[in-house]
C-alpha positions, -999 to 999 in steps of 0.1 A, spaced: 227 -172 292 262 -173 275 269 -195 245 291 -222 248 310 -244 219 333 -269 210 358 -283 186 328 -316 184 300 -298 176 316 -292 139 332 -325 131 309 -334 106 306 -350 71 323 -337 37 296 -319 25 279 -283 26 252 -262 10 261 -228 3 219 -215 -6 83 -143 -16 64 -133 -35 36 -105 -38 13 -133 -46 11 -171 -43 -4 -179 -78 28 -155 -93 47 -182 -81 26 -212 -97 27 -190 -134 59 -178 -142 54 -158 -173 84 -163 -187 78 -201 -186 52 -221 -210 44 -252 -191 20 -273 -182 25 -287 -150 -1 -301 -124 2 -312 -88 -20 -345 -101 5 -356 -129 13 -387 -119 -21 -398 -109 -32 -422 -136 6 -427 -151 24 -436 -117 -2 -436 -91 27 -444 -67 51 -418 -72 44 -399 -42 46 -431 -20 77 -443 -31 95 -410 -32 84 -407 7 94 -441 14 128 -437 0 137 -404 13 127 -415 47 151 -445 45 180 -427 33 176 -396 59 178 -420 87 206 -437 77 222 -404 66 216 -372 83 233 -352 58 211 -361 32 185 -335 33 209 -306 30 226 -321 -3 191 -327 -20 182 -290 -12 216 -276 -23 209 -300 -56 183 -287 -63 192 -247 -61 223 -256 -81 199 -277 -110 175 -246 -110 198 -215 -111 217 -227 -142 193 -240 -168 161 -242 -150 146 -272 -131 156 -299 -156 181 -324 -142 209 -312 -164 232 -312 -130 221 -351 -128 241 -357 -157 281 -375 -157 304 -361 -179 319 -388 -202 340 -386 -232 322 -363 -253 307 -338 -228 321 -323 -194 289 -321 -180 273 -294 -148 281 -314 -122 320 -311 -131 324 -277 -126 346 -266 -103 316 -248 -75 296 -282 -82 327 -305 -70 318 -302 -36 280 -314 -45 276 -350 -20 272 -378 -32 242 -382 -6 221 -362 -30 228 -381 -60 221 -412 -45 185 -406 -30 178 -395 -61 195 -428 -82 175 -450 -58 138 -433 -65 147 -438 -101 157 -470 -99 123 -480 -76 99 -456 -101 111 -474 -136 102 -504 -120 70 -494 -111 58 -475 -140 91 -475 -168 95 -441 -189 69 -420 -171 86 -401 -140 109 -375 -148 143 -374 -128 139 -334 -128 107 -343 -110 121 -367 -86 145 -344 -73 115 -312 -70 96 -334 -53 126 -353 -28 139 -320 -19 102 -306 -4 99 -341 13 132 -337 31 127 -301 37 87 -311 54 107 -345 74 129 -320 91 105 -297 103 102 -270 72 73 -259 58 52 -283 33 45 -262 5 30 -278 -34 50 -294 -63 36 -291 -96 47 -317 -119 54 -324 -156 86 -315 -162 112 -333 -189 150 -335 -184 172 -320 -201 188 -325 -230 223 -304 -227 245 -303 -200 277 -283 -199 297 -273 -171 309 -238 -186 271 -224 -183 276 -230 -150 298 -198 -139 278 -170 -128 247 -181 -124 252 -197 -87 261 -177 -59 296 -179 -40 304 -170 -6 331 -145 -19 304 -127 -38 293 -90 -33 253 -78 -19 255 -64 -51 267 -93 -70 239 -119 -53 213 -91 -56 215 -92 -92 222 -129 -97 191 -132 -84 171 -106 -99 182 -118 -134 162 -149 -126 132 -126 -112 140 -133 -75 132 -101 -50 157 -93 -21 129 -104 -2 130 -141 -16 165 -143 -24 168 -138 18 141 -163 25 159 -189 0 193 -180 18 169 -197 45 181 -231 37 211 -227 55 195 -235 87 201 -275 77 232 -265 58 273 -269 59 302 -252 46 337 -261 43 362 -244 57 379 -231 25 350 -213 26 353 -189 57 390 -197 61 398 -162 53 373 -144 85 391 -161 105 427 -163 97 437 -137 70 405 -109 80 430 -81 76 466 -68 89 455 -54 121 435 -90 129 433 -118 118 399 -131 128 371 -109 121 358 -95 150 323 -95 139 322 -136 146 316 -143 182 350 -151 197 340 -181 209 325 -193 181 356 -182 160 380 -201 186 355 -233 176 363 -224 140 396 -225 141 402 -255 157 381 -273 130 395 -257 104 432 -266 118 426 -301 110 413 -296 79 445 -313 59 421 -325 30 400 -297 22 366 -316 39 357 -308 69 328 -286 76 308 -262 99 270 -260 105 254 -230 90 234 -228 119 251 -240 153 227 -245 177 198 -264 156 214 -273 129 195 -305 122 161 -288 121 144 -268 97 136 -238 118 143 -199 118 176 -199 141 198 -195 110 184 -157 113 186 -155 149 221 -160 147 227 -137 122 231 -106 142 248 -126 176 282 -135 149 273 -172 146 274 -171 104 306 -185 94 300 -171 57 311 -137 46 280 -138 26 259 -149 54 266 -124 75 264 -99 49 223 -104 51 220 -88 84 246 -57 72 234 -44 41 200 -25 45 186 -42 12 185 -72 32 186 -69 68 147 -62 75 140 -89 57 167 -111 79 154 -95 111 115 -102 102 125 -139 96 143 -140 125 113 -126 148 88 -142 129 91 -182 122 60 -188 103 65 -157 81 97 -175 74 82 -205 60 53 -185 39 78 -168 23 106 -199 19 78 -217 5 66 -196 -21 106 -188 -30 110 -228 -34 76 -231 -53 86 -203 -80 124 -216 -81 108 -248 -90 89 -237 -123 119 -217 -132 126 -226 -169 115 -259 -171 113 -283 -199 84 -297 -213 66 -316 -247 101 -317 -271 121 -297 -253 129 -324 -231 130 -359 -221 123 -384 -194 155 -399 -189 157 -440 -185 189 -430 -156 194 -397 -139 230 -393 -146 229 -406 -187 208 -390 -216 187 -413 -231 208 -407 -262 240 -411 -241 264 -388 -270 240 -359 -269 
């Protein structure tokens, strides 16, 4: 059966999200991390963390749809720069520009930022200076991830917020859509991701967006002899255009994933190889043979798909975290406690 789009299935909101193991308990221990973090934290300190955290996310997902793809994106951005700490929580003010100013965070939605404001806001009322922002946001992103149809998969808890935030450590340590295989292989093996897991975490495009800037150049500027690449469906590419044509403000945006692109499923990989990626650096998983068994497995094999995004999330969310003095738990997400740190 042939694929049919339209202009209307990609006027959407101004927001996107560009982003196993050999074992599941390598993924709870990170050597290179000296933490102590539990699934049962909160137990006696906040027994109602988990409640209101569900609560919350629920409310704001149904009011706004793009909420679950800005909380995952968040959290890949707060991870792959300093470790899971909330240091991309922070606003810059007049003594520090802070993460989330620059320039490949601009784009970050405000959707994301707010879930996580309004948990914070609910938590210190319900048990002041225990629950960690860092935390919230872990623990938000897995519930949006489970709401949508992912894969539920354990959040150890425990970790402080960071105390530093600056937006030049930022550079190089998140992946862009311009980037080599080579350049997002190793970006991702500095942090002790496999291709395998780096492919399964690439995963959480299936719910994701991504702006036209972003693509612009497959399907207007590909090369001299065309100017679309012919590797994107046609028809798909026609749909792309015509987006991207009104695009007068830099914000409008694609699915990732065309056809489901509200669920959390495995057709982000099944599309793949039929030239539904919009992203250069999508559609590079299903070329390069470092990643494309991996691609093709995920795409045959749904549940082997969610093992393996699971245990990715699980070890990205230990990676580098703070704890005991190295951190604090921060009275508002977006201010240190000490607000000229």
């Amino acid at each position: 059966m042939g694929l049919r789009f339209t202009p209307l299935l990609f006027l959407l909101f101004m927001i996107s999200i560009p982003f196993s193991s050999s074992s599941k308990s390598d993924n709870i221990n990170n050597k290179n991390n000296n933490y102590k973090l539990s699934l049962d934290y909160y137990k006696k300190t906040c027994p109602d963390f988990d409640r209101i955290v569900r609560e919350q996310i629920q409310d704001k997902q149904s009011k706004q749809p793009t909420t679950v793809a800005g909380t995952v994106r968040l959290f890949l951005h707060d991870c792959m720069v300093s470790g899971c700490d909330g240091s991309v929580l922070i606003a810059s003010n007049s003594f520090n520009k802070a993460e989330r100013d620059a320039d490949i965070n601009l784009s970050l939605p405000g959707d994301a930022f707010d879930v996580v404001s309004r948990i914070k806001t609910i938590l210190e009322l319900s048990c002041p200076g225990v629950v960690s922002c860092s935390d919230i946001l872990a623990e938000a992103a897995r519930d949006l991830i489970v709401m949508q149809g992912g894969p539920f998969y354990t959040v150890p808890l425990g970790r402080k917020d960071s105390l530093v935030s600056k937006a030049e450590t930022v550079e190089g340590n998140l992946p862009r859509t311009n980037m080599s295989m080579d350049q997002m292989l190793k970006m991702f093996e500095v942090k002790g991701f496999s291709a395998r897991e780096m492919v399964a975490l690439m995963g959480a495009h299936t719910i994701g967006f991504a702006h036209c800037k972003e693509f612009k150049d497959r399907i207007y500027k590909y090369s001299k002899k065309t100017p679309t690449d012919p590797e994107i469906n046609p028809k798909y590419a026609e749909a792309l255009r015509s987006l991207c044509a009104n695009d007068t403000n830099g914000t409008m945006s694609a699915f990732n994933d065309v056809l489901t692109p509200n669920k959390f499923d495995n057709m982000y990989f099944k599309n793949l190889p039929r030239g539904l990626a919009a992203l250069s650096s999508d559609h590079m998983l299903i070329k390069d043979p470092r990643t494309k068994g991996f691609a093709e497995w995920f795409a045959a094999n749904q549940t082997a798909f969610f093992e393996e995004f699971g245990l990715g999330m699980q070890k990205l969310g230990v990676l580098n975290v703070k704890t005991g003095n190295d951190g604090e738990v921060r009275r508002r997400c977006d201010t240190f406690n000490d607000v000229q740190t």
